[in-house]
CHARMM-style PDB file with segment names, atoms N, HN, CA, C and O in Angstrom:
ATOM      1  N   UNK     1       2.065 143.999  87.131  1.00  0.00      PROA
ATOM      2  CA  UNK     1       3.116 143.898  86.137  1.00  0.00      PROA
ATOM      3  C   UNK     1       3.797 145.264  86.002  1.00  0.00      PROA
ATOM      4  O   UNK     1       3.388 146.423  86.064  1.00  0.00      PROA
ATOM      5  N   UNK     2       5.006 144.683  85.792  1.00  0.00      PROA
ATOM      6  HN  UNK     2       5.339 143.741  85.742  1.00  0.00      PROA
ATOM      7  CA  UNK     2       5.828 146.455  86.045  1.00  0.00      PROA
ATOM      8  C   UNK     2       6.216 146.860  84.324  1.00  0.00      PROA
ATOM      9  O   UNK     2       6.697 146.078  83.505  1.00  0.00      PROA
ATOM     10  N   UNK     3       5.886 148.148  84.117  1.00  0.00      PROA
ATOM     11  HN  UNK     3       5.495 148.784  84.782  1.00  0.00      PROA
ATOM     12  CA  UNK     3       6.485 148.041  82.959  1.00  0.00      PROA
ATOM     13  C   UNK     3       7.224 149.390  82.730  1.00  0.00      PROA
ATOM     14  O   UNK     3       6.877 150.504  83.123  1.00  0.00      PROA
ATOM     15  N   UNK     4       8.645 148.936  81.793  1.00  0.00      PROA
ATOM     16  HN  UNK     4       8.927 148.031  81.475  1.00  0.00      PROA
ATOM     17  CA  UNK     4       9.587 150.149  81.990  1.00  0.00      PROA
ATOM     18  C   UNK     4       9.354 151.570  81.186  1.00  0.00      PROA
ATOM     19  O   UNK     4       9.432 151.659  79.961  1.00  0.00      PROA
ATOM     20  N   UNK     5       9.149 152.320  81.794  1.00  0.00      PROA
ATOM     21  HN  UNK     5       9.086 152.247  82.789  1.00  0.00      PROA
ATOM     22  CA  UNK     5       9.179 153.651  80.826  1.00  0.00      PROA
ATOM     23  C   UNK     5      10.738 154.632  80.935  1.00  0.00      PROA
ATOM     24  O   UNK     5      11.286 154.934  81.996  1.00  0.00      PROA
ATOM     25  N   UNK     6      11.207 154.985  79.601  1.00  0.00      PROA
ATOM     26  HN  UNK     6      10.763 154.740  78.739  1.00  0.00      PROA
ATOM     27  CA  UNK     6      11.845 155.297  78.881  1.00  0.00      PROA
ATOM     28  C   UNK     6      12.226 156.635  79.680  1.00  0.00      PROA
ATOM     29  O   UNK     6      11.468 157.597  79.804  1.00  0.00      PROA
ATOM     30  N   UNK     7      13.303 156.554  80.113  1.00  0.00      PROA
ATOM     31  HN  UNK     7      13.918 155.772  80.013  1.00  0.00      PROA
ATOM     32  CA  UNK     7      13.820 157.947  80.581  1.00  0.00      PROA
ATOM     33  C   UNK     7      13.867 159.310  80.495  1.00  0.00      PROA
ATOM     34  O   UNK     7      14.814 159.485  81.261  1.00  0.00      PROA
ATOM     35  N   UNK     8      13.520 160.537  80.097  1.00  0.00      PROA
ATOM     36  HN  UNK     8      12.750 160.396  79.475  1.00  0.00      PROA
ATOM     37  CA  UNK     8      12.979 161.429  79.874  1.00  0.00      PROA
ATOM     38  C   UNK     8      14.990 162.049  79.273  1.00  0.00      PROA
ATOM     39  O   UNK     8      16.067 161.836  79.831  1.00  0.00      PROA
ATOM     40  N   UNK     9      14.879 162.309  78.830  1.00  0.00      PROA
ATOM     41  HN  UNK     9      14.005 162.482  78.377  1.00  0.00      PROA
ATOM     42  CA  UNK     9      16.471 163.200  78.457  1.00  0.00      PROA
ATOM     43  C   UNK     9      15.884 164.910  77.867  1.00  0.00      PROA
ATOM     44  O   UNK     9      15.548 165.197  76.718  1.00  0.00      PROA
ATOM     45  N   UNK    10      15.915 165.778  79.015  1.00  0.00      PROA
ATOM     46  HN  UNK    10      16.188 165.545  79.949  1.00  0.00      PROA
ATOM     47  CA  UNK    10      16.115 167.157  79.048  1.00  0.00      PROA
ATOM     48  C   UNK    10      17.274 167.590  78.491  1.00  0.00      PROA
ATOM     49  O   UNK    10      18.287 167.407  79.167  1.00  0.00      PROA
ATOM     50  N   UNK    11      17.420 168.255  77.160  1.00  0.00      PROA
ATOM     51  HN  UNK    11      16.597 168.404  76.611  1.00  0.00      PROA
ATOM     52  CA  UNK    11      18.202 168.981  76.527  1.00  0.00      PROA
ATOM     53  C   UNK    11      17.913 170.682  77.063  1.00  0.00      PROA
ATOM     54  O   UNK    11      16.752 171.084  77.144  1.00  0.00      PROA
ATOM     55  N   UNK    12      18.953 171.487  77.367  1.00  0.00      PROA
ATOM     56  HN  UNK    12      19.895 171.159  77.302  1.00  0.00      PROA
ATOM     57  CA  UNK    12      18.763 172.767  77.846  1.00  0.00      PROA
ATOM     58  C   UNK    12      19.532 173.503  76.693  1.00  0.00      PROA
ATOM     59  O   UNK    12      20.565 172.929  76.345  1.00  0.00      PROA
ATOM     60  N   UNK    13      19.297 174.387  76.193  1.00  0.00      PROA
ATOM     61  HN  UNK    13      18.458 174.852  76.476  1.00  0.00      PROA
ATOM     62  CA  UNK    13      19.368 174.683  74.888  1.00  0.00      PROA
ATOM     63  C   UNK    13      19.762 176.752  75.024  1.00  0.00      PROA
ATOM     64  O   UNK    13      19.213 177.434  75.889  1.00  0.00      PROA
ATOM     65  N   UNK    14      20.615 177.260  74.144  1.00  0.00      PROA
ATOM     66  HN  UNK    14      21.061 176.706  73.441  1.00  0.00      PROA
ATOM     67  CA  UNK    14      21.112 178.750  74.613  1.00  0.00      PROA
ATOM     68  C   UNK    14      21.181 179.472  73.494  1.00  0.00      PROA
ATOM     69  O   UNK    14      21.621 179.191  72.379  1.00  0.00      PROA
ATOM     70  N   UNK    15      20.645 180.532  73.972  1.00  0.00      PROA
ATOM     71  HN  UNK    15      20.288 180.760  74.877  1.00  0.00      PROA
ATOM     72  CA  UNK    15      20.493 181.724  72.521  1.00  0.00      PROA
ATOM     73  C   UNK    15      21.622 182.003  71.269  1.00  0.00      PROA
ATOM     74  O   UNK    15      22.501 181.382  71.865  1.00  0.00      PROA
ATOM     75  N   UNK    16      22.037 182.265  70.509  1.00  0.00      PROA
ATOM     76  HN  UNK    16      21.322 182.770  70.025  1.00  0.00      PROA
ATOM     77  CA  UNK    16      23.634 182.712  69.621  1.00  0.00      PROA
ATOM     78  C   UNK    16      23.833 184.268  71.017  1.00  0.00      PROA
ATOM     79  O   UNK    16      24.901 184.824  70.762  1.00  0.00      PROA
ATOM     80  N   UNK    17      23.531 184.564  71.540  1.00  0.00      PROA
ATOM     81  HN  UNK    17      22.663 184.112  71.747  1.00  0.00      PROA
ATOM     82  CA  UNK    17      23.747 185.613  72.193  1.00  0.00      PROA
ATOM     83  C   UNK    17      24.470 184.969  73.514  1.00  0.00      PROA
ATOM     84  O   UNK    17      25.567 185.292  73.968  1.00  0.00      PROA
ATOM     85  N   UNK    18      23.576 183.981  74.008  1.00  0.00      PROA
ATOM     86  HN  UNK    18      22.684 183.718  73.639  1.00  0.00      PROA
ATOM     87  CA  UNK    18      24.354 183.603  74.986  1.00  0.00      PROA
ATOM     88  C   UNK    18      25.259 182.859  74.774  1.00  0.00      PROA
ATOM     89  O   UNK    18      26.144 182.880  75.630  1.00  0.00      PROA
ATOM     90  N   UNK    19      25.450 181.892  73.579  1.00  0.00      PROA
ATOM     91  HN  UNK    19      24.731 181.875  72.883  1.00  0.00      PROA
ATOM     92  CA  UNK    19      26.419 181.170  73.059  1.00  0.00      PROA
ATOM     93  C   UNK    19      27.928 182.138  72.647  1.00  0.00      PROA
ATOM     94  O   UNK    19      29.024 181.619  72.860  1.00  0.00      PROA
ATOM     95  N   UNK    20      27.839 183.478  72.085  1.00  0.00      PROA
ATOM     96  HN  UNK    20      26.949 183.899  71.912  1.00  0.00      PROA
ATOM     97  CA  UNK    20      28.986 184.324  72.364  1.00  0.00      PROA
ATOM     98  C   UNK    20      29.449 184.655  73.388  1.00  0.00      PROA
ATOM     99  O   UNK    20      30.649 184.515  73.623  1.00  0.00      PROA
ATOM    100  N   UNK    21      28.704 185.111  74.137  1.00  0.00      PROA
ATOM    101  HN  UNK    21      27.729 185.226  73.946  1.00  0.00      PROA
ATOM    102  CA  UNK    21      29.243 185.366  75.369  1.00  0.00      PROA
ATOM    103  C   UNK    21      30.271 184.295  75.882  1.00  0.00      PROA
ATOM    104  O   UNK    21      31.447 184.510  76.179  1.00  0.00      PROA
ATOM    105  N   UNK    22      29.383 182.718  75.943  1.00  0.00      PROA
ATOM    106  HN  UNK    22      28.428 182.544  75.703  1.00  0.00      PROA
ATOM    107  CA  UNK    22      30.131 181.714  76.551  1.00  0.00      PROA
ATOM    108  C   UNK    22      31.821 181.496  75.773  1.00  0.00      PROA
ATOM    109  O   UNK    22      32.872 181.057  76.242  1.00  0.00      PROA
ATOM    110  N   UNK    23      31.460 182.030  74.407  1.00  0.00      PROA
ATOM    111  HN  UNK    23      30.606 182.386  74.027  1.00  0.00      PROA
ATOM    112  CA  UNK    23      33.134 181.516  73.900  1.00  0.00      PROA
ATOM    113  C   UNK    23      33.499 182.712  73.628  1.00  0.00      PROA
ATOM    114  O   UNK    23      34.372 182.886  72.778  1.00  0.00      PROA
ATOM    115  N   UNK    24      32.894 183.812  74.304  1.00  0.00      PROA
ATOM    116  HN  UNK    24      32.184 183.671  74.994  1.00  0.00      PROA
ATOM    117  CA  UNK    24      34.140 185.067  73.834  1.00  0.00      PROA
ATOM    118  C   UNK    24      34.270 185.605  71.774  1.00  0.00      PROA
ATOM    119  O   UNK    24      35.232 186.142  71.226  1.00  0.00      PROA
ATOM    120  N   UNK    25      33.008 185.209  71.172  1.00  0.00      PROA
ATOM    121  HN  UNK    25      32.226 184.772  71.617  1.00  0.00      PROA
ATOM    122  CA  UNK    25      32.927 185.641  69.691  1.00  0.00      PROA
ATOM    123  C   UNK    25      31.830 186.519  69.912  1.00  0.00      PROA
ATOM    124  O   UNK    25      31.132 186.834  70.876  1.00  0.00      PROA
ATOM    125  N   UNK    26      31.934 186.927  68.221  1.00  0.00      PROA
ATOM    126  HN  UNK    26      32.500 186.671  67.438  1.00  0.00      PROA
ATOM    127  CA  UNK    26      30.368 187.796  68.073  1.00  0.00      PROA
ATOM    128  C   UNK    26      29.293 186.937  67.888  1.00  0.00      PROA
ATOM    129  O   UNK    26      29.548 185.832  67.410  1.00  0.00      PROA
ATOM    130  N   UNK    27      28.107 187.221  68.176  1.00  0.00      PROA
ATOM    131  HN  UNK    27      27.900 188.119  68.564  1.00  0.00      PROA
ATOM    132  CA  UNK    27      26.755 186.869  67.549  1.00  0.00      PROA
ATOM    133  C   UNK    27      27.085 186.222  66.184  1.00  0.00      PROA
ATOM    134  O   UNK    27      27.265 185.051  65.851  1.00  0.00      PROA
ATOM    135  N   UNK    28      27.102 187.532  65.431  1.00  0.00      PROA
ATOM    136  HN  UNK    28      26.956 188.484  65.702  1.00  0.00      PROA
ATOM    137  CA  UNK    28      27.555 186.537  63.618  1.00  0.00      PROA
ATOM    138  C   UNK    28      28.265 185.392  63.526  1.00  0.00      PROA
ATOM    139  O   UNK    28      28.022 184.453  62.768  1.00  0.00      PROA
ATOM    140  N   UNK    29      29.472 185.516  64.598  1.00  0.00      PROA
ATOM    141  HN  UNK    29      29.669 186.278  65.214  1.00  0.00      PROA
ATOM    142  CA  UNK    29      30.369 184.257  64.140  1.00  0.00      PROA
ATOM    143  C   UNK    29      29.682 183.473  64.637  1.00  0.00      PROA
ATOM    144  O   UNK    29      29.794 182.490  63.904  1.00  0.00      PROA
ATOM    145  N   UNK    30      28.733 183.127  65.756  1.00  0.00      PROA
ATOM    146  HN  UNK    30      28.642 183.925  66.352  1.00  0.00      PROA
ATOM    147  CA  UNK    30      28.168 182.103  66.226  1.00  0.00      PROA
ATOM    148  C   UNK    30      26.943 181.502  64.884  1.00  0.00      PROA
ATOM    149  O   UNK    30      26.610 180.320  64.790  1.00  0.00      PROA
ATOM    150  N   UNK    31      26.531 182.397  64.144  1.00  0.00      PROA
ATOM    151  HN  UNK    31      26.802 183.357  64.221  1.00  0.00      PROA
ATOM    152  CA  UNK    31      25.753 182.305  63.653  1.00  0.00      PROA
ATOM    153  C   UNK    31      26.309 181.519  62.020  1.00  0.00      PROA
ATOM    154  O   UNK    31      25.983 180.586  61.286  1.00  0.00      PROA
ATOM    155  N   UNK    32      27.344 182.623  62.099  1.00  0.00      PROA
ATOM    156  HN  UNK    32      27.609 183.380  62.695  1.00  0.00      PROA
ATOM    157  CA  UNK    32      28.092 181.818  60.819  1.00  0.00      PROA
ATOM    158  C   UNK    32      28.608 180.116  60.968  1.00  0.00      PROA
ATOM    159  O   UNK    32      28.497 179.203  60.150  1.00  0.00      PROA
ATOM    160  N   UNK    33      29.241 180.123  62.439  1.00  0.00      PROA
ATOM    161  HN  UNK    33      29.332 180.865  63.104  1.00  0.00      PROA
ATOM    162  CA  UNK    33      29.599 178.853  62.627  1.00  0.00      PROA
ATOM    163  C   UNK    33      28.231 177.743  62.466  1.00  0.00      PROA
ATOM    164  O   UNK    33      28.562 176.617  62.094  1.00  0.00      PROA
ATOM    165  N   UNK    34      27.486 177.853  62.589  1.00  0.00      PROA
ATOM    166  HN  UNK    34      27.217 178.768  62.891  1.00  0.00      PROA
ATOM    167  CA  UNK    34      26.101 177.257  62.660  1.00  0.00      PROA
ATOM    168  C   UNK    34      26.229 176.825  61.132  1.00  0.00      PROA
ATOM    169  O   UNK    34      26.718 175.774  60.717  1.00  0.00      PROA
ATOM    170  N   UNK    35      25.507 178.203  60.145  1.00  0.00      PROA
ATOM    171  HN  UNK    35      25.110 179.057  60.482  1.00  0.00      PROA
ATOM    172  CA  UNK    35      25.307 178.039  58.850  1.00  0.00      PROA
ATOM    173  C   UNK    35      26.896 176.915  58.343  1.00  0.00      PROA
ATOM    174  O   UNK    35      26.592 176.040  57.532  1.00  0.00      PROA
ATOM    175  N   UNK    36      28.139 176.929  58.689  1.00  0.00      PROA
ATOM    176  HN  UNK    36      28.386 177.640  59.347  1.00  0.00      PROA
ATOM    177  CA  UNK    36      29.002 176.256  57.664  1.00  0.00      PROA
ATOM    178  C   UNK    36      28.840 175.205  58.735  1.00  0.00      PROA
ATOM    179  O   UNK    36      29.958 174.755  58.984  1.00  0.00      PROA
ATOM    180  N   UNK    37      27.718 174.508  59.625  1.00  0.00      PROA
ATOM    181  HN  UNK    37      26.809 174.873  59.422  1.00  0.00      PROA
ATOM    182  CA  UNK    37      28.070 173.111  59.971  1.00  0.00      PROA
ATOM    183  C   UNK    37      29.089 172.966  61.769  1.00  0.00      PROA
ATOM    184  O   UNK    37      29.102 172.079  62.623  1.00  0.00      PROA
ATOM    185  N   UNK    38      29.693 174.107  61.679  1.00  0.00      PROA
ATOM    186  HN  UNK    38      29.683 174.827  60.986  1.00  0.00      PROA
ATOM    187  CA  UNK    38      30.976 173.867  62.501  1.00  0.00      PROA
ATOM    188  C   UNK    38      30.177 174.401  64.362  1.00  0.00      PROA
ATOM    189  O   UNK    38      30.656 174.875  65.392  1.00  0.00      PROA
ATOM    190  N   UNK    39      28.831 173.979  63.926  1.00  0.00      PROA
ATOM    191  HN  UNK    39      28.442 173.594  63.089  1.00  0.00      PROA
ATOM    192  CA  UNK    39      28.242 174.490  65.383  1.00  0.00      PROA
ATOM    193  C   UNK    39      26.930 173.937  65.252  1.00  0.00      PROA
ATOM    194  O   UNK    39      26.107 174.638  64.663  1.00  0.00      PROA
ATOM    195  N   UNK    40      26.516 172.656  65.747  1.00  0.00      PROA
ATOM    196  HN  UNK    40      27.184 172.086  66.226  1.00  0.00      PROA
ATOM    197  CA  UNK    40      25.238 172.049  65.753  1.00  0.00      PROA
ATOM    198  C   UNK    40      23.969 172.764  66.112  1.00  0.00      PROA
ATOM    199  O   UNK    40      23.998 172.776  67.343  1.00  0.00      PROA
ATOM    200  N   UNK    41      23.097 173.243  65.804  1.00  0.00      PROA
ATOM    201  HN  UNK    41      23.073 173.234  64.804  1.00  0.00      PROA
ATOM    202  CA  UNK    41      21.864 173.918  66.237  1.00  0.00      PROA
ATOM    203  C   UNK    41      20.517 173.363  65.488  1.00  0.00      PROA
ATOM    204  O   UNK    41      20.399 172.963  64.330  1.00  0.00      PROA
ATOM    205  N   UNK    42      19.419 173.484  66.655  1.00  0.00      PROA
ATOM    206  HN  UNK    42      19.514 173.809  67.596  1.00  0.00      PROA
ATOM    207  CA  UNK    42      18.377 173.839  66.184  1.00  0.00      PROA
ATOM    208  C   UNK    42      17.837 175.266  65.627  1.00  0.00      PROA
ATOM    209  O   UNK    42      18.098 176.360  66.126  1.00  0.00      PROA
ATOM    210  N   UNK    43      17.060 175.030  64.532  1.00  0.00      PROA
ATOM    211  HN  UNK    43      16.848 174.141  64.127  1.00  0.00      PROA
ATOM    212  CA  UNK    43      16.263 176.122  64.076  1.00  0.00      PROA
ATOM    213  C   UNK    43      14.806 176.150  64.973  1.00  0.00      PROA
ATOM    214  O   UNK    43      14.115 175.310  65.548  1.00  0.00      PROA
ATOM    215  N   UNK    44      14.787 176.741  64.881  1.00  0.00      PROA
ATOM    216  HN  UNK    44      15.349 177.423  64.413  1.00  0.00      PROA
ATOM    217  CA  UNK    44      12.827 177.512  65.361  1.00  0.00      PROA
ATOM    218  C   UNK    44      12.271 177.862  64.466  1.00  0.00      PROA
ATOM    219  O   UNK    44      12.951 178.386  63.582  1.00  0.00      PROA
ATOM    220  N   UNK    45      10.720 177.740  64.252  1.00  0.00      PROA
ATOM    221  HN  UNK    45      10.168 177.315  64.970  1.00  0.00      PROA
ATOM    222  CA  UNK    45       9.711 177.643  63.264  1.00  0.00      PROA
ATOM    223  C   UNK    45      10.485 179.101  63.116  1.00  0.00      PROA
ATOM    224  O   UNK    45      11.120 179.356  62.093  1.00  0.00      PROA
ATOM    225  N   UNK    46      10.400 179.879  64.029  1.00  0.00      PROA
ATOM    226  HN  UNK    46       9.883 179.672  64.860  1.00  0.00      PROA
ATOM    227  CA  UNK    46      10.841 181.635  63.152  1.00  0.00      PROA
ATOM    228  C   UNK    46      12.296 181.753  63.296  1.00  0.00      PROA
ATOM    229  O   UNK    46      12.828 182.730  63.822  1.00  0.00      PROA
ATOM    230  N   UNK    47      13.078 180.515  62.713  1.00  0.00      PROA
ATOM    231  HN  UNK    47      12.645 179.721  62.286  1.00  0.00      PROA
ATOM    232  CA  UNK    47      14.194 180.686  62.500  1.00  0.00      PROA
ATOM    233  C   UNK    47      15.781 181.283  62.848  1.00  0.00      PROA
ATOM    234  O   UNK    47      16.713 181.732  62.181  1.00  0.00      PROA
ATOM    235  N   UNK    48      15.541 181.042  64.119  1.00  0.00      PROA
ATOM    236  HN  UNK    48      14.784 180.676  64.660  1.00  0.00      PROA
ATOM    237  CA  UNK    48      16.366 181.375  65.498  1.00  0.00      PROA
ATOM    238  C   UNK    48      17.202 180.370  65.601  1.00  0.00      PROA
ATOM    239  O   UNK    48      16.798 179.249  65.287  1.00  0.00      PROA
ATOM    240  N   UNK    49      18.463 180.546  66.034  1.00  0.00      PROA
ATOM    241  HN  UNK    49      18.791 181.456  66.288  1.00  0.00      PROA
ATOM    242  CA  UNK    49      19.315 179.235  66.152  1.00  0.00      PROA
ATOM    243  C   UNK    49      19.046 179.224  67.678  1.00  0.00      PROA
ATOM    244  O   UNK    49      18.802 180.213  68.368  1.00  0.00      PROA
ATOM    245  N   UNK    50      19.148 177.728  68.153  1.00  0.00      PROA
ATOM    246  HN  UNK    50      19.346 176.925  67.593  1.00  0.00      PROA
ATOM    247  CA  UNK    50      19.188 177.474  69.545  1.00  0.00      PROA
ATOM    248  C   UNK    50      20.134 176.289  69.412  1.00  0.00      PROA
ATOM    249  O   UNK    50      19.924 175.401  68.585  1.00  0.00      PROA
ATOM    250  N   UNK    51      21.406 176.285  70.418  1.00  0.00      PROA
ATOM    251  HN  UNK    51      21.576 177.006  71.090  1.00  0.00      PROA
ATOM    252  CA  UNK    51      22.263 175.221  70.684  1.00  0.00      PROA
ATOM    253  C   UNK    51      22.456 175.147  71.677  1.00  0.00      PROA
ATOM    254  O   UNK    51      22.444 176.075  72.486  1.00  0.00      PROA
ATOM    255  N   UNK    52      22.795 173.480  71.980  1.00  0.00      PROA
ATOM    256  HN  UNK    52      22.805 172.726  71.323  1.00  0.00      PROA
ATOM    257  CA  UNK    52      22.951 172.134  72.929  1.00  0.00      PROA
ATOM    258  C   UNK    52      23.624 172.999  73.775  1.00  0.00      PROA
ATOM    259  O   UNK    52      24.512 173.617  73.188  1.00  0.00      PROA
ATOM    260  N   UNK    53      23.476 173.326  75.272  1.00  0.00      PROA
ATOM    261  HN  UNK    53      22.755 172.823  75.749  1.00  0.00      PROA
ATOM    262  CA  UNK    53      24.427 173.739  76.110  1.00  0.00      PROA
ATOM    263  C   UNK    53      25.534 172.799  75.862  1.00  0.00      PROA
ATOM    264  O   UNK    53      26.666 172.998  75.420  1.00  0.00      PROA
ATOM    265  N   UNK    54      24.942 171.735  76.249  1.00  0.00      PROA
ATOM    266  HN  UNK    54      24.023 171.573  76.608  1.00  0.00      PROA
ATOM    267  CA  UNK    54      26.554 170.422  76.320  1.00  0.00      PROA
ATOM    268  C   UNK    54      27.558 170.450  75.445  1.00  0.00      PROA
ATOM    269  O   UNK    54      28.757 170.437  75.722  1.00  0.00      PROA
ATOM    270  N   UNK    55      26.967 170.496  74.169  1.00  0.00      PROA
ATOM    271  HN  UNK    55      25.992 170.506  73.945  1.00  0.00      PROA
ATOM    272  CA  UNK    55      27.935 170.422  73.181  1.00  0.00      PROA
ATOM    273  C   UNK    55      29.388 172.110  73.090  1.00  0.00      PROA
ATOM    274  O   UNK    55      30.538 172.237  72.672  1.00  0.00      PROA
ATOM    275  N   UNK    56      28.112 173.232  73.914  1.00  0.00      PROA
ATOM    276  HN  UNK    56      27.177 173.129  74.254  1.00  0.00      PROA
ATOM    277  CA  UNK    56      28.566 174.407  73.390  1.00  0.00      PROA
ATOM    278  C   UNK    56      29.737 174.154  74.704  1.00  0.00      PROA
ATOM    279  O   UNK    56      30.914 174.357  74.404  1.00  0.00      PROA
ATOM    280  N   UNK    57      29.541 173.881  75.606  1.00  0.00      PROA
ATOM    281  HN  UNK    57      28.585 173.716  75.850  1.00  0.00      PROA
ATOM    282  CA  UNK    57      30.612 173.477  76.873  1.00  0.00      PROA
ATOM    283  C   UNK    57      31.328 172.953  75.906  1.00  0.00      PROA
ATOM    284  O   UNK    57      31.859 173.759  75.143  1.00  0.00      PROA
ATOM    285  N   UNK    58      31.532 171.579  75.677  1.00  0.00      PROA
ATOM    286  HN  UNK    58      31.100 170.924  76.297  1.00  0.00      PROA
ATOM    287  CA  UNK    58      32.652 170.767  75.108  1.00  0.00      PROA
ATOM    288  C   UNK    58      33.484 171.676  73.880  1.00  0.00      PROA
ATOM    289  O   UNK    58      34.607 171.347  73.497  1.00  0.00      PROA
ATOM    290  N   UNK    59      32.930 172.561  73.476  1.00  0.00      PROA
ATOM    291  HN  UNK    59      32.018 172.828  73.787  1.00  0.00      PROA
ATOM    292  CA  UNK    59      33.404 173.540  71.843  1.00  0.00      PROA
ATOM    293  C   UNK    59      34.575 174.021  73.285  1.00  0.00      PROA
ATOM    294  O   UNK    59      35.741 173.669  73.466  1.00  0.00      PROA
ATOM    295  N   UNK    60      33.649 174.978  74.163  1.00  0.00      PROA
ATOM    296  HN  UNK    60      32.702 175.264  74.017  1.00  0.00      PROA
ATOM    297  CA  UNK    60      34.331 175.788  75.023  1.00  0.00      PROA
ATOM    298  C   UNK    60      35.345 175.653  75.625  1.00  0.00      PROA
ATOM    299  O   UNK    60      36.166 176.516  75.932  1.00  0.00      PROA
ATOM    300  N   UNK    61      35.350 174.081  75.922  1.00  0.00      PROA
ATOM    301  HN  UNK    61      34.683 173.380  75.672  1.00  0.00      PROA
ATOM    302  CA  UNK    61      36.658 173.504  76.565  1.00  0.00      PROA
ATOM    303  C   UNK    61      38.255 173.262  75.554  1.00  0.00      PROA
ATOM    304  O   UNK    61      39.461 173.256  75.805  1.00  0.00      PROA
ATOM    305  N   UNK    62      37.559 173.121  74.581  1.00  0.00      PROA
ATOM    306  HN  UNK    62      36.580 173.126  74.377  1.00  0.00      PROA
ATOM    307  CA  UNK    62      38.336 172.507  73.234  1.00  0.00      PROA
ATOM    308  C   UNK    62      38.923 174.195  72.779  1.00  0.00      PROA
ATOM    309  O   UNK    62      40.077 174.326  72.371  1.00  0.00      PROA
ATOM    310  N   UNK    63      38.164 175.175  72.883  1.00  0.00      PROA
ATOM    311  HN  UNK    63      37.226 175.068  73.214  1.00  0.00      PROA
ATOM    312  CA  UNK    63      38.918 176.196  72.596  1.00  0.00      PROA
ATOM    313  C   UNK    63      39.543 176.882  73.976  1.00  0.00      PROA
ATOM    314  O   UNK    63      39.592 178.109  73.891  1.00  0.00      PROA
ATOM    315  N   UNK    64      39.852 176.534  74.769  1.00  0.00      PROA
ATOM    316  HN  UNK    64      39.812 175.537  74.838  1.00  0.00      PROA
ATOM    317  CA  UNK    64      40.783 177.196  75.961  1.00  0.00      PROA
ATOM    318  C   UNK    64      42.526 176.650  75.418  1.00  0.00      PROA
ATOM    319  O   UNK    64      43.084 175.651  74.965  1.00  0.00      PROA
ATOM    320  N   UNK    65      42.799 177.869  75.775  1.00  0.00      PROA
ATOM    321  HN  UNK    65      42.346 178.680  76.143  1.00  0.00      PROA
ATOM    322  CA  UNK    65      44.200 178.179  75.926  1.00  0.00      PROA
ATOM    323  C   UNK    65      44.786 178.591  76.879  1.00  0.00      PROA
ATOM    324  O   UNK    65      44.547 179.712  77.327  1.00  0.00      PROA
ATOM    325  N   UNK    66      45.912 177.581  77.537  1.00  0.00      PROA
ATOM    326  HN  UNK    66      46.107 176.670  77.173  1.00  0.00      PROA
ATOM    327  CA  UNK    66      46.238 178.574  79.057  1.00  0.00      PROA
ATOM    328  C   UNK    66      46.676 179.662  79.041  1.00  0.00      PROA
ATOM    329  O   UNK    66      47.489 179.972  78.171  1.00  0.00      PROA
ATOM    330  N   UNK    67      46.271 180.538  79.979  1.00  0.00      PROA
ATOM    331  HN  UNK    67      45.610 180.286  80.686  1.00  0.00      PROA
ATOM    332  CA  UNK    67      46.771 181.790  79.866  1.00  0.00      PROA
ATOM    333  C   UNK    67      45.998 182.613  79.347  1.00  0.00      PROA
ATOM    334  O   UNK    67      46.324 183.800  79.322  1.00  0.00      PROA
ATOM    335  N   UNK    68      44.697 182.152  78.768  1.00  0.00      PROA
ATOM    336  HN  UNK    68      44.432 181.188  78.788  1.00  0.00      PROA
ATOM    337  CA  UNK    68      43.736 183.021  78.206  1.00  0.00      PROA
ATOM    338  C   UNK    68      42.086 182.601  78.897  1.00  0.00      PROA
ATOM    339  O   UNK    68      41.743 181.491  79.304  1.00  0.00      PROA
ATOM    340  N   UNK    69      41.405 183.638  78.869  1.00  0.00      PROA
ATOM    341  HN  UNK    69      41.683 184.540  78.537  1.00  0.00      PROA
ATOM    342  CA  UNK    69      40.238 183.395  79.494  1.00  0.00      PROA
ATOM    343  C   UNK    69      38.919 183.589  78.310  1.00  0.00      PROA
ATOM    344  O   UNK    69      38.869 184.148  77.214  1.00  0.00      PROA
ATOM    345  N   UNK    70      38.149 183.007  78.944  1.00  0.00      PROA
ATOM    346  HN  UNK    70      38.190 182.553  79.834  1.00  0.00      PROA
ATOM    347  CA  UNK    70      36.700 182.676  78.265  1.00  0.00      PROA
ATOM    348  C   UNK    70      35.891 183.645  78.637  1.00  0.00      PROA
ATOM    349  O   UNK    70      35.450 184.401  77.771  1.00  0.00      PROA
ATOM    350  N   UNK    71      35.596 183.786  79.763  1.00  0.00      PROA
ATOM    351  HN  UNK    71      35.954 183.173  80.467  1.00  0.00      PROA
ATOM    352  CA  UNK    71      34.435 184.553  80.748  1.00  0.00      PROA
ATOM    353  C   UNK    71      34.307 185.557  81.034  1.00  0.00      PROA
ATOM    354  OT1 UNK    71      33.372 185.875  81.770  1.00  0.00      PROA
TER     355      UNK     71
END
């Protein structure tokens, strides 16, 4: 009998350090964006933000402007 097991979904997850870098802000603002909501994250038992690569891509895309760079 075959029975189905449930797909595994790997979330890869990025520091507020590396999350500035990726959109070109400071640390704080990443951090601030977090605290008012406007940036989904996990906390860590010692209280570290960690956020969704995916989501931080899709922010990243949503803030490009032609003619201006990210990277």
């Amino acid at each position: 009998m075959n029975v189905a097991v449930p797909e595994m979904v790997v979330t890869e997850f990025l520091t507020r350090s590396e999350v500035s870098t990726l959109l070109g802000v400071s640390p704080n603002t990443v951090t601030r964006w977090a605290r008012e909501g406007r940036l989904p994250c996990q906390v860590t038992l010692g209280g570290h933000h960690r956020f969704d690569r995916e989501l931080v891509e899709q922010l990243r895309k949503s803030l490009y402007r032609p003619g201006t760079r990210l990277d």
